[in-house]
C-alpha positions as CSV (number, residue, x, y, z in Angstrom):
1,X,12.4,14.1,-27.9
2,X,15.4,13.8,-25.4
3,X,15.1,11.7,-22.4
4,X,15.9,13.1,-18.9
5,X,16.8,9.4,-17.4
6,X,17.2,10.9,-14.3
7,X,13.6,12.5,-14.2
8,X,12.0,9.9,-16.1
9,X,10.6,12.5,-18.7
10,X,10.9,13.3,-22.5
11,X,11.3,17.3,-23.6
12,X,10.2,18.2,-27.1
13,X,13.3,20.8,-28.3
14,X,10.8,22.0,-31.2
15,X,7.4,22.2,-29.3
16,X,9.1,22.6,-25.5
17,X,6.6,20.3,-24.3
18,X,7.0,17.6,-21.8
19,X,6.0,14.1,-21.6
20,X,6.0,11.8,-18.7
21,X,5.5,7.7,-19.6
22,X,2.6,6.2,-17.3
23,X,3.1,4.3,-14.9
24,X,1.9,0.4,-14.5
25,X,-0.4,-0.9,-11.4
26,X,2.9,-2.4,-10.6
27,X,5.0,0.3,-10.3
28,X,7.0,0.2,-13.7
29,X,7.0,2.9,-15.9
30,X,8.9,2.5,-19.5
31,X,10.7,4.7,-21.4
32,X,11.3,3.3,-24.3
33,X,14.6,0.9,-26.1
34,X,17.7,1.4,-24.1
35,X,20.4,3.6,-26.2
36,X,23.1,0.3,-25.1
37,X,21.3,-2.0,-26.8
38,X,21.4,-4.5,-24.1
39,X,19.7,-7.8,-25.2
40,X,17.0,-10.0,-23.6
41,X,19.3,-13.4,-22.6
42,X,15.6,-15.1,-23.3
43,X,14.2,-13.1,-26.3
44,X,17.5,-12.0,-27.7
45,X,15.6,-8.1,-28.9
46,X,16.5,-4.9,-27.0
47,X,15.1,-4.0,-23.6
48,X,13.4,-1.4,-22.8
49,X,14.6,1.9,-20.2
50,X,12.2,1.5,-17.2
51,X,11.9,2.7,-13.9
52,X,10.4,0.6,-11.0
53,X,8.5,2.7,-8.3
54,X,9.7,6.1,-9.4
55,X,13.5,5.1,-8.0
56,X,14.4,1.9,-9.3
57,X,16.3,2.1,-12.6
58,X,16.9,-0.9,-14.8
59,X,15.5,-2.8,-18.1
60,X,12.1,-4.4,-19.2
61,X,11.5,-7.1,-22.3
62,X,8.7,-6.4,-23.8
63,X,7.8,-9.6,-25.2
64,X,8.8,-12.2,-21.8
65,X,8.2,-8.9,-19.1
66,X,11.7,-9.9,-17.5
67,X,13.4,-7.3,-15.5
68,X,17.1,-6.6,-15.5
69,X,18.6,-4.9,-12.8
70,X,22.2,-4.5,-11.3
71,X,23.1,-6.0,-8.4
72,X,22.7,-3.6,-5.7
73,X,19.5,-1.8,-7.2
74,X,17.6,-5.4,-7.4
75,X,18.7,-5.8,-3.6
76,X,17.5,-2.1,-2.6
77,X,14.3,-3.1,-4.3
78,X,13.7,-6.4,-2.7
79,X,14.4,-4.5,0.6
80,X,11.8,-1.4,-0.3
81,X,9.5,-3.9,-1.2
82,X,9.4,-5.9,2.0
83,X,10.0,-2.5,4.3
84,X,6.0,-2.0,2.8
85,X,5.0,-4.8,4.3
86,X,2.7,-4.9,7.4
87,X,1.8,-8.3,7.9
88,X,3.9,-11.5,8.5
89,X,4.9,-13.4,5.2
90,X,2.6,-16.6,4.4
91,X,3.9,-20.1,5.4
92,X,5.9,-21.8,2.9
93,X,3.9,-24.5,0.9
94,X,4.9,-26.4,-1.9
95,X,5.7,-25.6,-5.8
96,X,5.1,-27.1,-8.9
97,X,8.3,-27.5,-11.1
98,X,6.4,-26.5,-13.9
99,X,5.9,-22.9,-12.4
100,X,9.4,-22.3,-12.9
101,X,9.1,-22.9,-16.8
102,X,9.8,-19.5,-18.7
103,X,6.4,-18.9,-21.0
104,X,6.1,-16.1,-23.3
105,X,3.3,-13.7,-23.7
């Protein structure tokens, strides 16, 4: 099957069929190891191709779930994300150290 990147969608040359990944409650929807063969820093195995909310282009791990995105598309996301938002943001309160820690799934 031959990914469309830009569409999100496989097509099937033999059976001329289409097939379009599902998408997560989240929004991501993952198409599978990127051709590059760009690395998770953490994991150190391929990431997948995904797409977040139909628009966003960038990479998935699928063992530690981290996202990779460039520069500009992480920033465009962030700023979609918070455009959706109709109520003020919740007050600050304090963190745990140990939230921060990396775990694996």
């Amino acid at each position: 099957m031959t990914l469309f990147r830009e569409r999100d969608y496989y097509f099937c040359e033999h059976c001329k069929n289409y097939h379009f990944p599902e998408q997560s409650n989240e929004g991501f929807r993952v198409l599978g190891e990127n051709p590059e063969g760009i690395k998770c820093p953490h994991c150190k195995i391929v990431l997948n191709l995904m797409t977040y909310d139909d628009f966003f282009q960038g990479y998935q791990c699928s063992k530690c779930q981290g996202m990779m995105f460039n520069r500009t598309t992480f920033r465009d996301a962030i700023d979609s994300q918070r455009a959706k938002v109709k109520a003020p943001p919740e007050p600050n309160n304090t963190f745990d150290p140990v939230e921060l820690e990396r775990r694996t799934f």
